[in-house]
N, CA, C and O atoms as CSV, one atom per row, in Angstrom:
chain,resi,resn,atom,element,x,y,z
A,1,UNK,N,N,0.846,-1.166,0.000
A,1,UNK,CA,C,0.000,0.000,0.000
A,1,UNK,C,C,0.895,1.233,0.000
A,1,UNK,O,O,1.682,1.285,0.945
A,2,UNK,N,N,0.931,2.319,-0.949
A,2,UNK,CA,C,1.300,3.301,-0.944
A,2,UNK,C,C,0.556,4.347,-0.365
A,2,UNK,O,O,-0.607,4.616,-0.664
A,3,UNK,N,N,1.305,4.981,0.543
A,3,UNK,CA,C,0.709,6.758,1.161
A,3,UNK,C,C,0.315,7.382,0.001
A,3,UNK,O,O,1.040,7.614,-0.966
A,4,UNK,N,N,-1.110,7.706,0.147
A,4,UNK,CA,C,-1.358,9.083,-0.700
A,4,UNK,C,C,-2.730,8.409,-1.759
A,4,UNK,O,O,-3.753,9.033,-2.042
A,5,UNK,N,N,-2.460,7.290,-2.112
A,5,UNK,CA,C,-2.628,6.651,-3.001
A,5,UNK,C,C,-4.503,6.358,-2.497
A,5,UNK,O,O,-4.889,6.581,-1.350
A,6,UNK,N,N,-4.927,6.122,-3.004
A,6,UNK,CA,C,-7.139,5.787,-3.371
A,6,UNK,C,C,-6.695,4.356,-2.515
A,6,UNK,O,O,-6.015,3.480,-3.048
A,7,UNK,N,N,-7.156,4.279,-1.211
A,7,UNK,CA,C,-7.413,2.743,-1.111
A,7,UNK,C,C,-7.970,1.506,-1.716
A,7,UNK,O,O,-9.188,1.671,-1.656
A,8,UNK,N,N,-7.756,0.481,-2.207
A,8,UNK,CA,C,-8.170,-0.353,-2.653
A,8,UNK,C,C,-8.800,-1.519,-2.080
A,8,UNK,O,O,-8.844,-1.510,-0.850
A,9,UNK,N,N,-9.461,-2.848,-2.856
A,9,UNK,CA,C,-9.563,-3.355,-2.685
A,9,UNK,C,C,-8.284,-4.214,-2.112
A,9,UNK,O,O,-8.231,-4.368,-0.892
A,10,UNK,N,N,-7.502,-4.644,-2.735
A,10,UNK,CA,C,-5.890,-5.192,-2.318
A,10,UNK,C,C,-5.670,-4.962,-0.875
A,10,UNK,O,O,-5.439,-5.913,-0.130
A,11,UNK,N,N,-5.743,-3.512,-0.363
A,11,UNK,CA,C,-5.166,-3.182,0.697
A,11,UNK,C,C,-5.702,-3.759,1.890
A,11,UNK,O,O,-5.031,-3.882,2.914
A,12,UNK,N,N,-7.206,-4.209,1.757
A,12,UNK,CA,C,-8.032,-4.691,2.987
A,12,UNK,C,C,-7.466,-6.038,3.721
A,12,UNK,O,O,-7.175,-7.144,3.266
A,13,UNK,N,N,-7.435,-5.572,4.854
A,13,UNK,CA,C,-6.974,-6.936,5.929
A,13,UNK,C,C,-8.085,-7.592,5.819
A,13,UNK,O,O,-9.250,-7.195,5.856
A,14,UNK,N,N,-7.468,-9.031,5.628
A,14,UNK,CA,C,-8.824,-10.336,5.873
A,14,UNK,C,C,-8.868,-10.220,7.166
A,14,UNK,O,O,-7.939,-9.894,7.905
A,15,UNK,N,N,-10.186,-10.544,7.517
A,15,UNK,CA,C,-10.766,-10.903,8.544
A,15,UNK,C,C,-10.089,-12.257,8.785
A,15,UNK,O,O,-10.129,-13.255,8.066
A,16,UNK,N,N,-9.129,-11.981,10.560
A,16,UNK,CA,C,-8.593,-13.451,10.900
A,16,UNK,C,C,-9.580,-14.412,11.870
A,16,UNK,O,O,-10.339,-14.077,12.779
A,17,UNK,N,N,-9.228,-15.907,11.244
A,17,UNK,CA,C,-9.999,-16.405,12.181
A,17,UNK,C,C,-9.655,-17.049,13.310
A,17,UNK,O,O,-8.527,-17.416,13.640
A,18,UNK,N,N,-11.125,-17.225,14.152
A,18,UNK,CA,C,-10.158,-18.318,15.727
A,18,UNK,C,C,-9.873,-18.931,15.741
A,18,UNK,O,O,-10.305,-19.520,14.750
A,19,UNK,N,N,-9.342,-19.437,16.174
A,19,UNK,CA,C,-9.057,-21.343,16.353
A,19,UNK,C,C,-10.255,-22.372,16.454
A,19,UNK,O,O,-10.050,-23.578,16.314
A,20,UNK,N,N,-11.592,-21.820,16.720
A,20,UNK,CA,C,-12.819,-22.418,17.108
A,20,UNK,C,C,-13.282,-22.512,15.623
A,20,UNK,O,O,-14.153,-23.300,15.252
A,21,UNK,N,N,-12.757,-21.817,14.969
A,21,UNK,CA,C,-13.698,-21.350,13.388
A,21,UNK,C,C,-13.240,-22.406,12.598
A,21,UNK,O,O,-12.384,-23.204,12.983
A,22,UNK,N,N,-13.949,-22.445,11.172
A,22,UNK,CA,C,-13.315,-22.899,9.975
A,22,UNK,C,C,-13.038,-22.002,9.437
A,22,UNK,O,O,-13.363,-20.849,9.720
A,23,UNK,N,N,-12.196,-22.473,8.304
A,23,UNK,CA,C,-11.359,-21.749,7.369
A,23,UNK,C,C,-12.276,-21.894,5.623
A,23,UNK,O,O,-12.767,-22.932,5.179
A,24,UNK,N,N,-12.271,-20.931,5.139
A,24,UNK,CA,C,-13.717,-21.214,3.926
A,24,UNK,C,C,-12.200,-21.427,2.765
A,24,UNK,O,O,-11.127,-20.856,2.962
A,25,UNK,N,N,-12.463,-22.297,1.686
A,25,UNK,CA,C,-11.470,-22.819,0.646
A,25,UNK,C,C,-12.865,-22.917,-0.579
A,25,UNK,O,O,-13.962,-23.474,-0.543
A,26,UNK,N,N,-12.022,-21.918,-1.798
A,26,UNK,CA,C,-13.025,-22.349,-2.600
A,26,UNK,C,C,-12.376,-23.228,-3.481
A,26,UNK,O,O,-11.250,-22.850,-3.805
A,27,UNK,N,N,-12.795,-24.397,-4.011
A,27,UNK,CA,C,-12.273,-25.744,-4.522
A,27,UNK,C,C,-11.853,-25.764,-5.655
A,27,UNK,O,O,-10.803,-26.262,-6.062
A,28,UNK,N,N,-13.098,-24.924,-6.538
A,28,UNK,CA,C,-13.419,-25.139,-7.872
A,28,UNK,C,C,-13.578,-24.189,-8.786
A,28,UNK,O,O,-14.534,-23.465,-8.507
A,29,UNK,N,N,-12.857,-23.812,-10.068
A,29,UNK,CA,C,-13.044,-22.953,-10.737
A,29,UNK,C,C,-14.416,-22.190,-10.470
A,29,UNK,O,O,-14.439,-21.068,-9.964
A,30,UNK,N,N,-15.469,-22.832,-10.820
A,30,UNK,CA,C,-16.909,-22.990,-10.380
A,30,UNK,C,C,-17.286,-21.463,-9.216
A,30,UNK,O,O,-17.925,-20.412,-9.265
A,31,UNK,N,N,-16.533,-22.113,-8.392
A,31,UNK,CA,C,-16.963,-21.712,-7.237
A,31,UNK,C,C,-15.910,-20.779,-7.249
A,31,UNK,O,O,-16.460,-19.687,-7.111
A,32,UNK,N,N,-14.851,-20.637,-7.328
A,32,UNK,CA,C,-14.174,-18.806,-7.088
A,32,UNK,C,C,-14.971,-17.831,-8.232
A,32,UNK,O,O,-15.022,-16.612,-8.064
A,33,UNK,N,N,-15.636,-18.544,-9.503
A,33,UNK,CA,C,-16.270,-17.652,-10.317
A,33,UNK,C,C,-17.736,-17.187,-9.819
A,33,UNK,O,O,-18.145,-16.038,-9.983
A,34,UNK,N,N,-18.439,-18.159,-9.226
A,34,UNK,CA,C,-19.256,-17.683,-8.596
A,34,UNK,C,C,-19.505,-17.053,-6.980
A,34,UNK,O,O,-20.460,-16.687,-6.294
A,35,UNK,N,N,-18.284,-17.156,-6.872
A,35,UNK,CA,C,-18.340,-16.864,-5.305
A,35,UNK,C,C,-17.990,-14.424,-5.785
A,35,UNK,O,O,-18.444,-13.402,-5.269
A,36,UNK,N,N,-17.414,-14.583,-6.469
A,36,UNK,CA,C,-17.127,-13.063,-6.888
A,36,UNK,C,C,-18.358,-12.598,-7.891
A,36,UNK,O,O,-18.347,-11.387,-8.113
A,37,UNK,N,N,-19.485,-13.390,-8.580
A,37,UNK,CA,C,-20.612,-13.276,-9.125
A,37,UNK,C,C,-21.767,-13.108,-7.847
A,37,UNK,O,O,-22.648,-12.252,-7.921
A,38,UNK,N,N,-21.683,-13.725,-7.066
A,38,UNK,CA,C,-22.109,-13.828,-5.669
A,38,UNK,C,C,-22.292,-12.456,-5.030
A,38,UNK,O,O,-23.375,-11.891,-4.878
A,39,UNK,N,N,-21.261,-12.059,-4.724
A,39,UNK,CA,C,-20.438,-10.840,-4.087
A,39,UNK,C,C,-20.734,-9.344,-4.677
A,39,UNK,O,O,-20.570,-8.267,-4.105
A,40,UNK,N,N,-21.297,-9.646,-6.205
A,40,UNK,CA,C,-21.826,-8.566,-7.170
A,40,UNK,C,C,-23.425,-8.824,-6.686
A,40,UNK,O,O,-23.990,-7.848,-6.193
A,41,UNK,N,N,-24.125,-9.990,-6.792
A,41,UNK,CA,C,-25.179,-10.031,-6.755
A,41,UNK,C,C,-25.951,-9.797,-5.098
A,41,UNK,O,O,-27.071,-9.356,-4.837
A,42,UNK,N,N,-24.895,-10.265,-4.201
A,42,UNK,CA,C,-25.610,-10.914,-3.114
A,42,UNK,C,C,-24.548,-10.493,-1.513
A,42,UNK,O,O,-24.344,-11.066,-0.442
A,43,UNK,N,N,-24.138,-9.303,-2.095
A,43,UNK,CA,C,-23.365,-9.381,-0.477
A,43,UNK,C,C,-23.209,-9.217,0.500
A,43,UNK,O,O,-22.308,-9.692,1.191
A,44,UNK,N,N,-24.189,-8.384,0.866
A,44,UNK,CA,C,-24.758,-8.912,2.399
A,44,UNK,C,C,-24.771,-10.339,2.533
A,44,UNK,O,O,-24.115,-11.020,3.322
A,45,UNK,N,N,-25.827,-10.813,1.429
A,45,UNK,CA,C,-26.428,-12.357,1.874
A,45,UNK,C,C,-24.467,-13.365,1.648
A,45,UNK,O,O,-24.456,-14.596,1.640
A,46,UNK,N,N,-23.656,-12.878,1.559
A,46,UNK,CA,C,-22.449,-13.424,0.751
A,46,UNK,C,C,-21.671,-13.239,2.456
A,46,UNK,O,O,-21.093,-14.183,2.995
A,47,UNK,N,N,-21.812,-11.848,3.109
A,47,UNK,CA,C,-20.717,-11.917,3.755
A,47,UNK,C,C,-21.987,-12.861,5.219
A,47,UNK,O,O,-21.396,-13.293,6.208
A,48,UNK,N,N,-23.427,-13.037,5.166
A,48,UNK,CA,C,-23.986,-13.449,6.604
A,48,UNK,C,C,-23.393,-15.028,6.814
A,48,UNK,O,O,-23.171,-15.672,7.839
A,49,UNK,N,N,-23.199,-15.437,5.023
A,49,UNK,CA,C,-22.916,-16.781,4.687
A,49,UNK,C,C,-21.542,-17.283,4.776
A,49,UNK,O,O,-21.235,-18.471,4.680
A,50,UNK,N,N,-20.688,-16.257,4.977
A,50,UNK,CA,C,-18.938,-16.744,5.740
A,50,UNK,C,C,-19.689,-16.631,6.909
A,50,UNK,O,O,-19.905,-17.730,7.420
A,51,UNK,N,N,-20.249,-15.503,7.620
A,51,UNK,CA,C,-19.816,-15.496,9.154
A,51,UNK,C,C,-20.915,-16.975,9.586
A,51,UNK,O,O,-21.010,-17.024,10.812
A,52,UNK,N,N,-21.348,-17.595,9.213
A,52,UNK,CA,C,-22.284,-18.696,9.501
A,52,UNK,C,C,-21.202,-20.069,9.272
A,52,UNK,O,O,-20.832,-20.850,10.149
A,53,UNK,N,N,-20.834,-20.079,7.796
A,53,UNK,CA,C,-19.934,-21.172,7.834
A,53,UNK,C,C,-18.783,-21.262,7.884
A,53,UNK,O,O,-18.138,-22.189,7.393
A,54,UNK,N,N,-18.092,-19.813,8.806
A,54,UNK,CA,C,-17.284,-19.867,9.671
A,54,UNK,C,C,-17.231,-20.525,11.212
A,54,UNK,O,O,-16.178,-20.805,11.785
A,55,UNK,N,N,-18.250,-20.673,11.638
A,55,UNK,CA,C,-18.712,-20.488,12.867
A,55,UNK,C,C,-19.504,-22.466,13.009
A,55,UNK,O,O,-18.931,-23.487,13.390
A,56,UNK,N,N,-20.879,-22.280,12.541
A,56,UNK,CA,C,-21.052,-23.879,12.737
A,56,UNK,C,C,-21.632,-24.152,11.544
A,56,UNK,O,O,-22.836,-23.925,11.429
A,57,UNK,N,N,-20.762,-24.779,10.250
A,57,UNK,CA,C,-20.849,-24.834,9.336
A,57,UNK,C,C,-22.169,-26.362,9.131
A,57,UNK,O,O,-22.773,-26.782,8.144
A,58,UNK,N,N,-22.160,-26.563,9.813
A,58,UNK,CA,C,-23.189,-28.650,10.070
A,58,UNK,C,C,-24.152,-27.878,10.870
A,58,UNK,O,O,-24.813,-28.672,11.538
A,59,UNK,N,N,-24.431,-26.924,11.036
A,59,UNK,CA,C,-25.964,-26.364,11.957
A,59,UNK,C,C,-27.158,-26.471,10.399
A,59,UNK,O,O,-27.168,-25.921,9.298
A,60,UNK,N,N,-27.871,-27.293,10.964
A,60,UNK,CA,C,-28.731,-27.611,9.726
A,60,UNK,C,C,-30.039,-26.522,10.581
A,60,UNK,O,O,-30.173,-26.560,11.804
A,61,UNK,N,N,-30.678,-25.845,9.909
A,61,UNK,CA,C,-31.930,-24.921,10.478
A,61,UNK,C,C,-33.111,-25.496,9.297
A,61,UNK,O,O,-34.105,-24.798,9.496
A,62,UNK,N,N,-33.414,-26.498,8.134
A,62,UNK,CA,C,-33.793,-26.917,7.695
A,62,UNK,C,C,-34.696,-26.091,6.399
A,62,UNK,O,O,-35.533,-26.656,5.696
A,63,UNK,N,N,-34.231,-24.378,6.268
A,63,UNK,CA,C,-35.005,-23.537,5.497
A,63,UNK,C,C,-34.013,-22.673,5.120
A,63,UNK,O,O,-34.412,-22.060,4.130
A,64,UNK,N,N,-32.756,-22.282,5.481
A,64,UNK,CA,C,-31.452,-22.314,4.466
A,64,UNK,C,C,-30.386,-23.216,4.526
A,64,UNK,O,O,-29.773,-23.501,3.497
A,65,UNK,N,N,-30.146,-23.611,5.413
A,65,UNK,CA,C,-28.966,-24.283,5.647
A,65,UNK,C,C,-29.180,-26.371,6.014
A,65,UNK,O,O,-29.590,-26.872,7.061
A,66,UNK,N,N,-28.814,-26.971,4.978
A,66,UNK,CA,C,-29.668,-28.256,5.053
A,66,UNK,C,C,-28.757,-29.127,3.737
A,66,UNK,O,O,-28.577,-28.561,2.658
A,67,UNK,N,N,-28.149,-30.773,4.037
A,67,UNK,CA,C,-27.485,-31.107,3.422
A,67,UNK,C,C,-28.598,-31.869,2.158
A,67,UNK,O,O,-29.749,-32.242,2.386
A,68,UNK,N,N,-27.990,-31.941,1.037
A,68,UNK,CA,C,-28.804,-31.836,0.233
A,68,UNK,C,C,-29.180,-34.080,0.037
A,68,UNK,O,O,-28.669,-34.904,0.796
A,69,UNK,N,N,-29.887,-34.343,-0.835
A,69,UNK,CA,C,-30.332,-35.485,-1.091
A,69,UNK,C,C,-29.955,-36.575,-2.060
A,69,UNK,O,O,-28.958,-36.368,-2.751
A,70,UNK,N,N,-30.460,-37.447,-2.175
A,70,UNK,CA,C,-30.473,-38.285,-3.578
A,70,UNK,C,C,-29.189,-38.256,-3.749
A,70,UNK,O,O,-28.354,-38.283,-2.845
A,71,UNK,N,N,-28.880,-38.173,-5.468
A,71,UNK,CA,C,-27.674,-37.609,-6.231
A,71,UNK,C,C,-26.726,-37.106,-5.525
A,71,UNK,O,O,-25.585,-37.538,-5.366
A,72,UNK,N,N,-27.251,-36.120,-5.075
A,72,UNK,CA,C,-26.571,-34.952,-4.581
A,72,UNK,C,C,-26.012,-35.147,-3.265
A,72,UNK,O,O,-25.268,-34.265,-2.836
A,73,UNK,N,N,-26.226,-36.042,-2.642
A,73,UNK,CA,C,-26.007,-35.841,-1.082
A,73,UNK,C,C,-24.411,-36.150,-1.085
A,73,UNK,O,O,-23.676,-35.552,-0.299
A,74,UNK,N,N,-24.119,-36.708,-1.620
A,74,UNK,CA,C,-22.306,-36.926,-1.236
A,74,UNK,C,C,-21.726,-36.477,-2.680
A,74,UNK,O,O,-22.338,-36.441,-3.748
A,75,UNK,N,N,-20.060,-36.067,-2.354
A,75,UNK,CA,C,-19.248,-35.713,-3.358
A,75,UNK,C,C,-18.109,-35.803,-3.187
A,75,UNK,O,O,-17.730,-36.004,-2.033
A,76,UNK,N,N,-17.239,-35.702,-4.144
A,76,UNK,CA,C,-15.796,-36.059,-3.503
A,76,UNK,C,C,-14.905,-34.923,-4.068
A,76,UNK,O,O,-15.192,-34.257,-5.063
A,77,UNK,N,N,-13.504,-34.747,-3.116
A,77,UNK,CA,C,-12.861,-33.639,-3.617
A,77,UNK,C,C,-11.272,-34.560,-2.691
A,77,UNK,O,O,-11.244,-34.985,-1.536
A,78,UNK,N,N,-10.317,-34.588,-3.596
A,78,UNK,CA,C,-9.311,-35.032,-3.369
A,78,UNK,C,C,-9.278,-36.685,-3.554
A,78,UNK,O,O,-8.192,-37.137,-3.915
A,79,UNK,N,N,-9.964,-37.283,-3.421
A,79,UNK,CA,C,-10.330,-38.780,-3.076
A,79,UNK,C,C,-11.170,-38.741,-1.823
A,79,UNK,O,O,-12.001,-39.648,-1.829
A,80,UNK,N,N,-11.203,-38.155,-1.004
A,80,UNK,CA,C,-12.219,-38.058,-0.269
A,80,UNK,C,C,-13.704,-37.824,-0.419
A,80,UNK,O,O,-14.215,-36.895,-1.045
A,81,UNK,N,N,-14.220,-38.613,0.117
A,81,UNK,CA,C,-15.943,-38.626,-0.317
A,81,UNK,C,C,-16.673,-37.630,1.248
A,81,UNK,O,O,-15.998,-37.618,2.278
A,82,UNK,N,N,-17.965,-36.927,1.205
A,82,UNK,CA,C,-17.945,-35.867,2.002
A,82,UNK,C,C,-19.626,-35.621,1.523
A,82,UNK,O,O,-20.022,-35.567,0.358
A,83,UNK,N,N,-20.678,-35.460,3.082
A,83,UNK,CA,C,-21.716,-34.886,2.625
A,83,UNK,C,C,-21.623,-33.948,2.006
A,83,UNK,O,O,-20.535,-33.377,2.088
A,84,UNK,N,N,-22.659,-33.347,1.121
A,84,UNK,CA,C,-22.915,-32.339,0.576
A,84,UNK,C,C,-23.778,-31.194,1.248
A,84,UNK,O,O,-24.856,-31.609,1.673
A,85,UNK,N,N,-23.602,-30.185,1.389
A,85,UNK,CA,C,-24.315,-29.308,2.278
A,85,UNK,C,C,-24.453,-28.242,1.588
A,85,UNK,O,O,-23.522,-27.808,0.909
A,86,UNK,N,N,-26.009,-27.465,1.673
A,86,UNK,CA,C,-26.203,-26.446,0.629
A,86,UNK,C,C,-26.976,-24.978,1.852
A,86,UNK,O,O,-27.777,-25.080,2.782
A,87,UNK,N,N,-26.110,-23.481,1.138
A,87,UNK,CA,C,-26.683,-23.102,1.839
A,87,UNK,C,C,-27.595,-21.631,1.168
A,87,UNK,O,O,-26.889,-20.875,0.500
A,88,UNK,N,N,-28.763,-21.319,1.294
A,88,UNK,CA,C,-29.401,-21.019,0.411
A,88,UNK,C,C,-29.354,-19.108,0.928
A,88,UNK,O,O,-29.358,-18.676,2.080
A,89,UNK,N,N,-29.320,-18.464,-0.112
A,89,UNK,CA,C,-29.575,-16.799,0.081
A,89,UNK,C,C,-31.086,-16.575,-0.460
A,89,UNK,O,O,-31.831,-17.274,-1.148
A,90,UNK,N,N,-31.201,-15.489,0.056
A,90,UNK,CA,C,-33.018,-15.026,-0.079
A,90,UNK,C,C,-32.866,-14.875,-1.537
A,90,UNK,O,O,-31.798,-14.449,-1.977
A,91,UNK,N,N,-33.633,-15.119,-2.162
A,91,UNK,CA,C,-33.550,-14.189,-3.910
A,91,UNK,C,C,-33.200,-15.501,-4.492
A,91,UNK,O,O,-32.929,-15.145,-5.639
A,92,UNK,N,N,-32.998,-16.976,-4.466
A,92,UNK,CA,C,-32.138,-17.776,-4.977
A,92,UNK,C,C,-31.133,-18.769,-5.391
A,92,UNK,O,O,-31.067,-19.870,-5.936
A,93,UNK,N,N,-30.177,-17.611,-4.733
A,93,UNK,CA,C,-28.576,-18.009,-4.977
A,93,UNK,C,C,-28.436,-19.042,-3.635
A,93,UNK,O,O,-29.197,-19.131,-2.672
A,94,UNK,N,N,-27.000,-19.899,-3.965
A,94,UNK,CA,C,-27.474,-20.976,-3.389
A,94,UNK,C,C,-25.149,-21.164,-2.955
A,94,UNK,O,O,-24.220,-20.625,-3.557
A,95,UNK,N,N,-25.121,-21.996,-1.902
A,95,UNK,CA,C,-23.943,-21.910,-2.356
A,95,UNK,C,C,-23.984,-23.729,-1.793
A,95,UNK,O,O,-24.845,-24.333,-1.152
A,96,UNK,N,N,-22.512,-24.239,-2.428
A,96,UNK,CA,C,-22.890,-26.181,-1.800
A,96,UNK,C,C,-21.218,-26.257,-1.774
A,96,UNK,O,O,-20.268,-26.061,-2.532
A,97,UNK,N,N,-21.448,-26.605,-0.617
A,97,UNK,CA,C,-20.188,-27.007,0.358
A,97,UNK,C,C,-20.382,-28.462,1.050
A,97,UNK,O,O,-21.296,-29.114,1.556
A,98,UNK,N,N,-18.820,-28.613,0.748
A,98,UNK,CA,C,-18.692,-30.208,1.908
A,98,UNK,C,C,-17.590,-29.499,3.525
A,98,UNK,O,O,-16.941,-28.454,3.568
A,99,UNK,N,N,-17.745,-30.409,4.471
A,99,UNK,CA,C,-17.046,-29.689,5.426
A,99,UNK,C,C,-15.440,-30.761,6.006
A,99,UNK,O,O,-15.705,-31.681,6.779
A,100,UNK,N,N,-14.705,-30.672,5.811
A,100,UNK,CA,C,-13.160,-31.315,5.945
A,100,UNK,C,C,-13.333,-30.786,7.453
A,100,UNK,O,O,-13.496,-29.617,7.802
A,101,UNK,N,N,-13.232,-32.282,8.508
A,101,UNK,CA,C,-13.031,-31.483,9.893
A,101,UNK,C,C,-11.535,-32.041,9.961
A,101,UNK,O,O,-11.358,-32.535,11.074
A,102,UNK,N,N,-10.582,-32.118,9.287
A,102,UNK,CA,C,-9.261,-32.186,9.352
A,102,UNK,C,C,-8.788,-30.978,10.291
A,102,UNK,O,O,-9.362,-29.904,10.112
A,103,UNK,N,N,-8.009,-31.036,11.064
A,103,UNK,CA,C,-7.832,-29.743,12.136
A,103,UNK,C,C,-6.278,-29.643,12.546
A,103,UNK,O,O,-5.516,-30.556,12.864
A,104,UNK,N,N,-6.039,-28.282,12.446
A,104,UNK,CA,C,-4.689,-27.975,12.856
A,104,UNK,C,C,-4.726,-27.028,13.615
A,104,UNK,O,O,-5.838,-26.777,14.079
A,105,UNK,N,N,-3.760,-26.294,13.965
A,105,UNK,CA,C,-3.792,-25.434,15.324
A,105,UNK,C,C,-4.143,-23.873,15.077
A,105,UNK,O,O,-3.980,-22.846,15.736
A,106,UNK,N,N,-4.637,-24.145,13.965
A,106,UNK,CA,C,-5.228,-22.779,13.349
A,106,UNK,C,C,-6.875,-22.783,13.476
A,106,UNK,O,O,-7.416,-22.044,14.298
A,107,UNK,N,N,-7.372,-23.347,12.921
A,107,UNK,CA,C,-8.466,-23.598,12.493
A,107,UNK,C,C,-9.080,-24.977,12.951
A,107,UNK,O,O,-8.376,-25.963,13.173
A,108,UNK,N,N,-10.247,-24.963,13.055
A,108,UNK,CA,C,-11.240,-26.419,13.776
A,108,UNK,C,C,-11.463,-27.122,12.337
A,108,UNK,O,O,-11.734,-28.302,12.558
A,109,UNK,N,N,-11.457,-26.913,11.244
A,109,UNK,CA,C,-11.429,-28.095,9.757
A,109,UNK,C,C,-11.296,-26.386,8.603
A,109,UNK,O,O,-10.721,-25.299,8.543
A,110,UNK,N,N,-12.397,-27.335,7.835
A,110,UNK,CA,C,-12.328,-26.096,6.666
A,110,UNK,C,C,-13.512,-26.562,5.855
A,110,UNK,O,O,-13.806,-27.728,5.591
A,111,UNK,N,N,-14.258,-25.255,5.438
A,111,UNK,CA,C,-15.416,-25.448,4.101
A,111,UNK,C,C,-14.938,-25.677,3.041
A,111,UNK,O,O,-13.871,-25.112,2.803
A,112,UNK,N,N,-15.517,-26.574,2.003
A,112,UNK,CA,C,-14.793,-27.004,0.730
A,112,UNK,C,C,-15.538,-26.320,-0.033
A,112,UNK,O,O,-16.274,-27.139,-0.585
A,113,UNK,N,N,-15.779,-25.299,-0.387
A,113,UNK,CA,C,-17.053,-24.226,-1.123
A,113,UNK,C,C,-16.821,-24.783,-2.714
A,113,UNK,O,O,-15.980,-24.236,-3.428
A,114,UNK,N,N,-17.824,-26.168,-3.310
A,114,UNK,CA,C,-17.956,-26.322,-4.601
A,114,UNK,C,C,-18.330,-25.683,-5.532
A,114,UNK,O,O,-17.587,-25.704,-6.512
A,115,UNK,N,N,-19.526,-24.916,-5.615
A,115,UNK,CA,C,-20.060,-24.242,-6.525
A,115,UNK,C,C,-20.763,-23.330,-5.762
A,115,UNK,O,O,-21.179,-23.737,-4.677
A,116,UNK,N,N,-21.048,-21.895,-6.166
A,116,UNK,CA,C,-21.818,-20.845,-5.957
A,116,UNK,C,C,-22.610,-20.429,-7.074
A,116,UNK,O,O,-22.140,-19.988,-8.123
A,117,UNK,N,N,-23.892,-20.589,-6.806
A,117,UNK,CA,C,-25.077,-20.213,-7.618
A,117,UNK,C,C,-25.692,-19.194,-7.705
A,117,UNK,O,O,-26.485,-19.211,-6.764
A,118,UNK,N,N,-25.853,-18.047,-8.427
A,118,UNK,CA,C,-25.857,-16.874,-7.944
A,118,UNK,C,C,-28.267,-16.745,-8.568
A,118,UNK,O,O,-29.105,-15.847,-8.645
A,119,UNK,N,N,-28.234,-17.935,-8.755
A,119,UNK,CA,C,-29.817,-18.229,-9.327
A,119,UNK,C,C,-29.868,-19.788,-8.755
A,119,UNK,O,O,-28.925,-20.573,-8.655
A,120,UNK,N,N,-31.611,-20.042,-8.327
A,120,UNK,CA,C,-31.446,-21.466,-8.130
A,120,UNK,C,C,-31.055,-23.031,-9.200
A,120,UNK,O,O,-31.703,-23.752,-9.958
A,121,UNK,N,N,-30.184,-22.994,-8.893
A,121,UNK,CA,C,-29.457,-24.438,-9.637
A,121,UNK,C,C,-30.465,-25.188,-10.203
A,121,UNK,O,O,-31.479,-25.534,-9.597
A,122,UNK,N,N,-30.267,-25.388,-11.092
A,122,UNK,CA,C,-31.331,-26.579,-11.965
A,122,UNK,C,C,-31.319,-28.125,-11.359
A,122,UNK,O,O,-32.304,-28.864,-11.362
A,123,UNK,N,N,-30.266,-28.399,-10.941
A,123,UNK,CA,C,-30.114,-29.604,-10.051
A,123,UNK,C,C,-30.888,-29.899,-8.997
A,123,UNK,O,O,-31.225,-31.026,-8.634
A,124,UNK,N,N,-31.142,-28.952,-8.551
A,124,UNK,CA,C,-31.825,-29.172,-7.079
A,124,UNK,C,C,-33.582,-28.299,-7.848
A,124,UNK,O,O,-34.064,-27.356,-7.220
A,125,UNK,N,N,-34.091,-28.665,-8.811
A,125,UNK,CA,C,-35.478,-28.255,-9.073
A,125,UNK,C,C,-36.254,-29.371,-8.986
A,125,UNK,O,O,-37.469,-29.294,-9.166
């Protein structure tokens, strides 16, 4: 960051997390494209949806946050196989995450953020 200079986006400190938290990882082309399509469309509903699946990412409330079914209910990322968990914004948009409780002294696991839907997914109609 240069003195003098228009602050930017660049310059902003991430928000650090606790040791109690997860850590959000987006996986998939997919999902860093829609997670910044997201962020245009939806960001309030974008930033309530870190501080939630930062915090207790498996809290199912059964009317946004709820692992999905059928097809859909498991997926794999690395060789690892992993429920599927979807979490829904007002208007739509939808985002589907698996949760890695792999844990180090940073962080309690991590969100595997697959895809971000910035409209409801045809998959789940």
């Amino acid at each position: 960051m240069t003195r003098g200079k228009a602050r930017r986006e660049d310059d902003l400190v991430r928000r650090p997390l606790k040791r109690a938290e997860y850590g959000i990882v987006l996986i998939t082309r997919q999902a860093e494209k829609g997670w910044k399509d997201g962020l245009a469309t939806y960001r309030n509903a974008i930033v309530d949806a870190w501080e939630h699946l930062c915090v207790e990412p498996a809290l199912e409330d059964g009317k946004r946050v709820y692992r999905l079914k059928a097809d859909l209910a498991r997926g794999t990322y690395q060789g690892e196989e992993y429920d599927r968990y979807q979490y829904k914004f007002p208007g739509g948009g939808r985002i589907w995450y698996f949760i890695d409780t792999t844990t180090n002294k940073k962080v309690t696991g991590y969100v595997l953020i697959e895809d971000v839907h910035t409209a409801h997914p045809n998959e789940t109609k």
